[in-house]
N, C-alpha and C positions, 0 to 999 in steps of 0.2 A: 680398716676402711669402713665405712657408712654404705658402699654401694656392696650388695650382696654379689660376690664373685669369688670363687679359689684362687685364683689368678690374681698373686700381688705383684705390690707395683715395684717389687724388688726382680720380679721373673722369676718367684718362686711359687707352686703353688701352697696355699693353707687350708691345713688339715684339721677339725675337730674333733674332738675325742671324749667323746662320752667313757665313765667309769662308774656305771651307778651302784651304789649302794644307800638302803634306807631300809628304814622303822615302817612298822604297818600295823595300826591296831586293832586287833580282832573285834567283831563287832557282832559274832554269829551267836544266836542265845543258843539252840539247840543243835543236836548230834541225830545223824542219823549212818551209825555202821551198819555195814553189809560184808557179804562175803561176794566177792567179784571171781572165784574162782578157784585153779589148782595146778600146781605145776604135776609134770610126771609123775616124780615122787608120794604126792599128794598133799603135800606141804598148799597151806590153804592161802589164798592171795585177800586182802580185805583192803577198805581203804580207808584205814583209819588215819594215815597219813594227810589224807583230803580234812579229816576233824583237828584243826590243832586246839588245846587249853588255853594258850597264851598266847599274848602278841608277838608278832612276828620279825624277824632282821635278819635282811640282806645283804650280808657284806660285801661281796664282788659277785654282781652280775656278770653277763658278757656284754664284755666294750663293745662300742657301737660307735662304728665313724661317722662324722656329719662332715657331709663335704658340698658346698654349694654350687652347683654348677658354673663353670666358665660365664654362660649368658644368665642371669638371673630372673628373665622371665621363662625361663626351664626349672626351673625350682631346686630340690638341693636331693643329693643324694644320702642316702643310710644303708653303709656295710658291717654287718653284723659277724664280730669275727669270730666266733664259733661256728659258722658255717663255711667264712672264708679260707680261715689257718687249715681246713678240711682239704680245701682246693689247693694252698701253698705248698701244701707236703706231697701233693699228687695231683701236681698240674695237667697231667695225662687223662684223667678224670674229666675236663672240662670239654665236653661232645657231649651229643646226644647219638644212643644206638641206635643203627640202622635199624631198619622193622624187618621181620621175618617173612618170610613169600606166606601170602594167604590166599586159600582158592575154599571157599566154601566144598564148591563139584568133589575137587579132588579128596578134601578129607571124606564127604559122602562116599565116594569110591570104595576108601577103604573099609567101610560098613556094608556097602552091597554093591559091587562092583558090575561093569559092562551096563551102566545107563545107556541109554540110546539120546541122539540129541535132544529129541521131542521129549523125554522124558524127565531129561537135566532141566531144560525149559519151564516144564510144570513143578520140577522140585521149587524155582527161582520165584513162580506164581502164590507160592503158600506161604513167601517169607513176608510179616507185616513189610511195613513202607520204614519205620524207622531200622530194620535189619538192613533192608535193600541200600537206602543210603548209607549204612556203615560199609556194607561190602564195594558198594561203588569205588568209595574211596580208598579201602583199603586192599582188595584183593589186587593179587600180581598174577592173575591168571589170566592171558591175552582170551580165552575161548569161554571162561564164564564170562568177561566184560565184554565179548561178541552178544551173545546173550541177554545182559540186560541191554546194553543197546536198542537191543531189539523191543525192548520192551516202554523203550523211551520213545519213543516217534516213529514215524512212517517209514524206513529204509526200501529204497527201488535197489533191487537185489539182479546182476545180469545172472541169468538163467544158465550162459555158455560156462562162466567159471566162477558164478557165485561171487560177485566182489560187489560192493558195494558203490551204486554210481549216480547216488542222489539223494534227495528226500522228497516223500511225497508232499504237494501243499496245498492249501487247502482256503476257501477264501473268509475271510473276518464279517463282522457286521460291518464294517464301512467297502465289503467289496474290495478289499485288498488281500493278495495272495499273501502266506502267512506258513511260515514252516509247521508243519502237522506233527508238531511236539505234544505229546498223550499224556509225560509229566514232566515240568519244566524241572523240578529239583533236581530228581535224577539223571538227565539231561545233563544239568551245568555241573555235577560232582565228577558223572563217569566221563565226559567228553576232556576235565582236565586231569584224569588217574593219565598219568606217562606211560602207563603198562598195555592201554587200550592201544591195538594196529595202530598205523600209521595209515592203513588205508580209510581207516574209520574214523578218524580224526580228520585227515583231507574233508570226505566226505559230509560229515555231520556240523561241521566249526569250521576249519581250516582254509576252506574255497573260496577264494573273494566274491562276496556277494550271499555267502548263505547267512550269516550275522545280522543282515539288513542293507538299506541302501547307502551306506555312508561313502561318500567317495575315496578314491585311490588317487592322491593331488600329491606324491611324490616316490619315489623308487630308488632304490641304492642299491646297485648288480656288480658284484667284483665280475675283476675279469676272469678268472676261471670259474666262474658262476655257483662259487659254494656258497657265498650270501649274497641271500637276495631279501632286502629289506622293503614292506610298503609303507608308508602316511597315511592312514588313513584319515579325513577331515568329521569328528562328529561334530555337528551344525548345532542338534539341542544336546547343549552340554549342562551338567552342574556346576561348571565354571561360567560363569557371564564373558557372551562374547567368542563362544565356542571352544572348541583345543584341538589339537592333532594326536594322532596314538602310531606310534611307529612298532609294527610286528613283523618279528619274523616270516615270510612267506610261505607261502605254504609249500612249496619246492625246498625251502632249508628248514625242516623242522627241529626246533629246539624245545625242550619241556624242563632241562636242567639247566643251571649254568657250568656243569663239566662239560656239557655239550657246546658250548660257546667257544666259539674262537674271538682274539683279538679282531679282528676283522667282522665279526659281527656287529662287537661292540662300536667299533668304528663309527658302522652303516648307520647302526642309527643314531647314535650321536650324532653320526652329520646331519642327517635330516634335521636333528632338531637344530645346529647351528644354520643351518640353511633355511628353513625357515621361520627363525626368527629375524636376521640379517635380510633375508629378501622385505619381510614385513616392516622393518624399519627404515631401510630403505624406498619403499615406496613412500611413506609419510614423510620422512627428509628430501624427496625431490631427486635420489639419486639412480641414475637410470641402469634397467636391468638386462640382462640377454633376452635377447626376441626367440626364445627355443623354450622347448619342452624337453629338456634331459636334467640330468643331475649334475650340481657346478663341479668342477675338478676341484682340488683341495690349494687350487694356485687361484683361482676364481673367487671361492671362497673367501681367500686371505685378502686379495686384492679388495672385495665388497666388506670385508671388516676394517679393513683399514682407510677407505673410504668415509665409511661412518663415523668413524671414532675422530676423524678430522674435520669434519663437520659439525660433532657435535662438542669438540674443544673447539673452535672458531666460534661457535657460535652455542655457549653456554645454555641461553636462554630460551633455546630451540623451542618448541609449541607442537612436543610429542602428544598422542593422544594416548597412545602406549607405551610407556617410558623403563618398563620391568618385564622379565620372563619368570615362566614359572616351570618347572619340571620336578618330574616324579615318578617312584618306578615300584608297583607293588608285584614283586618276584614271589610265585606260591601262589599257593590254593587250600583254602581247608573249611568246610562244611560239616556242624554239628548233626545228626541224628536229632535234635531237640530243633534244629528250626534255623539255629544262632549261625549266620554266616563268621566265619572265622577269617576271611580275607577277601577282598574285592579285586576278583586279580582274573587275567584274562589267561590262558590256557598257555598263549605261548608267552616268548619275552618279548614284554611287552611295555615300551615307554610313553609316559605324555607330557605333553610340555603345550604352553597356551601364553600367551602373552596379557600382560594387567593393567587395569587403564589407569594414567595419573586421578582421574578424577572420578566419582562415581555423583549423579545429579542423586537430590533428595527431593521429596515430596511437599516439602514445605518453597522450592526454588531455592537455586543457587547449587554450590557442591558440596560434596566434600573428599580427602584423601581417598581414592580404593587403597584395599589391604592387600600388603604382600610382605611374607613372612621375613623375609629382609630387610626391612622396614625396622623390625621390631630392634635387628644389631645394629643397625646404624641409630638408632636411640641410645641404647646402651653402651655401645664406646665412644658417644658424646658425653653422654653421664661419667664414665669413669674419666675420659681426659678431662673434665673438669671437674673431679676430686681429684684425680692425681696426678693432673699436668702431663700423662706419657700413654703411649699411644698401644689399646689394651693390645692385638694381636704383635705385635713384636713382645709384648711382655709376654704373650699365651704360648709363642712359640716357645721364648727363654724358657717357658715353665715347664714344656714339656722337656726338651732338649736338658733339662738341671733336673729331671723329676728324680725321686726319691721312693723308697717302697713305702706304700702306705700307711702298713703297722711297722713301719722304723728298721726292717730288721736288717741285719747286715747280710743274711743269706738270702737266695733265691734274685729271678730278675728283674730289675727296677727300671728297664727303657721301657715306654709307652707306644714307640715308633717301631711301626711291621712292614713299610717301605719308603724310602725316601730318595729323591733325584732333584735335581738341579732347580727342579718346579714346584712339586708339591712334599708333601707328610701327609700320609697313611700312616692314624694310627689310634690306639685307643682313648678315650678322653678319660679324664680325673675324676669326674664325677658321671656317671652312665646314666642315662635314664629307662634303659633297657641291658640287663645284664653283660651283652655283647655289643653292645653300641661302638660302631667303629663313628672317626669322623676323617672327612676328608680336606685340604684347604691348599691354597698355593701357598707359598713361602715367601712370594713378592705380592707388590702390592696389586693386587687382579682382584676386583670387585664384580664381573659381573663377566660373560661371553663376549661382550666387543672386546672387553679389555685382554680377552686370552688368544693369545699369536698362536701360530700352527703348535710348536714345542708344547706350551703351556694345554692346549688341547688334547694333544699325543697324550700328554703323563696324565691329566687329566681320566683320559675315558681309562688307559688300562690300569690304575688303580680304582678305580667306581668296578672296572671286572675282577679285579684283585680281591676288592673288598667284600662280592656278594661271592663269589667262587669260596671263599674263606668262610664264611658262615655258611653254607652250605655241607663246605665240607666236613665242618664240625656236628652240622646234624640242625640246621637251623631250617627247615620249613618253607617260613615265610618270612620276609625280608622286606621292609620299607623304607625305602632311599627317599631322601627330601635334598633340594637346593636350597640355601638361601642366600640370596644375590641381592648386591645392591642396583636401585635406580640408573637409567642409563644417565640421564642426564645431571646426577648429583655432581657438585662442587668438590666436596668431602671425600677424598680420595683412601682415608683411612682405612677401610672396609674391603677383607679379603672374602673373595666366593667362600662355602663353606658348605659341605656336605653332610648330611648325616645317615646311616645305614641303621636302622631301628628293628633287631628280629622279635620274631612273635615268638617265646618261648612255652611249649606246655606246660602244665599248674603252674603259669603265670598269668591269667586274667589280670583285668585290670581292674584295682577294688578302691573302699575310698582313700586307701591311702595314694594312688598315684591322680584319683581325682582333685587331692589339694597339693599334688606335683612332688611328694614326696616318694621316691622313689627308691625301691628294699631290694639290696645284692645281696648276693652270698658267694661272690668271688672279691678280690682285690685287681683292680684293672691292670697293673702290671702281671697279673698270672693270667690274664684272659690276653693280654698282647701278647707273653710265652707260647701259649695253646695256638694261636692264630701265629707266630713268627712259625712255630711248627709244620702248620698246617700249608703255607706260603712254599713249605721248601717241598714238598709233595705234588702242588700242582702245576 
């Protein structure tokens, strides 16, 4: 094929394989040996190896897969199988280690024991600012992270039993009252450490209204009231047009996804089908309940199915918002150097904004806004007009026929870590991130009108499936993306499609994934083993 994809038009995917070997002609005039050292023995280590005489040949490097992503404005993958065949033989391997309990106090203890609190305090005072923010993050000592709290902003302390029942505040140059935060870094590290009380969390982050003035414009309360979900509305967004952020309450605290129930996930999913569906709703003329509660999930269905007959009757509709957006950055992590590691909000935390058909320019007139959905509804135009058929029925075939990547007849070759009537959870062919799950329906569902109650159900608990599963493997931080097609498109070919993206240690991103080439060192059918594993534990 001419269109860059794994994904052939047999429903097979195709694999490249690198085998290099070559000639290299030395070019170095002079030598410089040294001696680099000495084993036990004394036997002396040098690196005359680093000086060769002659030119040089490389018969069999390590193979290196070239596998081009499904979408090809994702660029292509490269698995290096000397690192992979490592992971094949010990798929058990494929986690990351829990961390170890760290308490600064405590290991001091056992140096000179019976500190007094005041005196733990002042040890905490002597430590630079880049120690402090290491420990924020890392220590699992609930009474040191009391501690620097204290050191982070103004805490109103009750005198009768010492609990924490505010923050003091303080007014800005514009006359505006202003949380009396003394250092903002240490602040946002230690308020998202999971190990910090829960009465300090309430307190400092948690309380509606201590974050700022953003509104609470929606609420999702099961009825035995173990979630309780808000909306909150931020007005100045860096999304044009504002967005919603749907968190945990501060009455149901969650800081992990083991701590999530189905029913969390639910809460706020709904929110965001509920308001997106109210919002399009208004712009189609279809009228909504006169109340202020949350729709039932019979409410709901009735107002999506509403719209979706409106907008087949009436194709040509004259939406001003025609696409949604959502997005779910799970995690937290804050370098000592300065470098934020994730942009994530303490609890769980989702956003979802809606995207205008059009964006005015400067010169007059329009043009398209950008929604990442967009970019697959380009390319499986592209491919059905190279190859006359329609790419995801072929993506599905490919995964459902996948094969192991390096050919072998041992070890497991499914791709797929859950599958039901609706969708496939499972790992893609080509990753752009080591663990990259992706998610999609298995009918044709392009976007949240198009997904009935069922198709939502499977929906949200594989999206819980999927980050619970990278977490359990030891994955951090987690970024979930949607890409949905247009509500109003003709082109029905286009399945919703999810992607879970984790942030792995000594993986920055360097220039090799800035021109999209992206370096594994597992085979993705042993990263779906690792996670089909880990699926049967949670």
């Amino acid at each position: 094929m001419g269109i860059r994809s794994c994904v052939g038009k047999d429903g097979r995917f195709i694999v490249g394989i690198h085998k290099p070997h070559f000639h290299v002609k030395n070019l170095r005039g002079n030598n410089y040996f040294s001696s680099l050292g000495k084993l036990d023995d004394g036997t002396d280590i040098d690196n005359t190896i680093n000086f060769p005489e002659n030119d040089l040949y490389e018969p069999n490097a390590d193979i290196i897969y070239e596998i081009a992503n499904p979408f090809s404005f994702r660029g292509t993958t490269y698995i290096n199988s000397a690192w992979a065949d490592q992971k094949a033989d010990h798929p058990e391997t494929i986690k990351i280690l829990g961390t170890e309990p760290c308490s600064f106090l405590k290991n001091f203890d056992a140096f000179q024991e019976n500190k007094s609190i005041k005196e733990k305090a002042a040890l905490l005072d002597i430590l630079p600012h880049p120690l402090l923010i290491a420990l924020a993050q890392a220590s699992t000592d609930p009474e040191e992270l009391i501690l620097l709290a204290k050191k982070t902003c103004n805490i109103m302390i009750n005198p009768n039993d010492d609990e924490p029942i505010g923050i003091g505040y303080k007014k800005n140059r514009n006359n505006k009252a202003i949380p009396d935060i003394f250092d903002h870094e240490l602040f946002e590290v230690l308020v998202n450490n999971p190990n910090l009380p829960n009465n300090y969390k309430n307190t400092l982050v948690l309380k509606p209204g201590v974050q700022g003035n953003n509104e609470i414009t929606g609420e999702y309360l099961s009825e035995d009231k173990n979630t309780h979900v808000f909306e909150y509305l931020r007005r100045n967004s860096y999304i044009p047009w504002g967005h919603f952020a749907s968190n945990m309450a501060n009455d149901a605290i969650r800081y992990t996804t083991q701590d999530l129930s189905c029913e969390d996930m639910k809460g706020i999913r709904h929110l965001y089908y509920q308001r997106a569906f109210t919002r399009l709703a208004a712009e189609l003329g279809i009228g909504l309940p006169d109340k202020k509660k949350c729709m039932a999930d019979s409410e709901l269905e009735d107002l999506r199915i509403k719209i979706q007959s409106k907008l087949q009757n009436n194709p040509e509709a004259s939406l001003q918002f025609n696409s949604s957006l959502w997005g779910w950055n799970f995690g937290y992590g804050y370098a000592q150097s300065g470098h934020r590691l994730h942009a994530s909000h303490q609890m769980i935390h989702q956003q979802n904004a809606m995207v205008p058909k059009h964006v005015q320019i400067d010169s007059g007139g329009t043009l398209p806004s950008f929604a990442c959905g967009d970019m697959i509804k380009e390319f499986i135009g592209q491919y059905r007009k190279e190859t006359g058929q329609n790419f995801f029925k072929n993506y599905i075939n490919s995964i459902k026929n996948n094969k192991r990547t390096d050919r072998k007849l041992a070890g497991e070759s499914s791709l797929i870590l859950m599958e039901d009537d609706h969708i496939l959870l499972f790992v893609p062919k080509a990753q752009i991130s080591e663990w990259e799950l992706q998610l999609m329906p298995k009918t044709l569902c392009g976007n949240i009108i198009e997904a009935n109650i069922p198709m939502r159900n499977s929906l949200d608990k594989a999206i819980l499936a999927a980050v619970k599963t990278l977490e359990f493997l030891g994955a951090k931080m987690v970024t979930a993306i949607e890409f949905s097609s247009r509500f109003d498109i003709l082109n029905k070919d286009q399945h919703l499609l999810y992607s879970f993206i984790p942030r792995l240690p000594y993986a920055p991103g360097t220039f090799s994934e800035a021109q999209l080439r992206w370096i594994s060192g597992c085979y993705p059918e042993d990263v779906a083993h690792a996670c089909r594993m880990a699926l049967k534990t949670l």
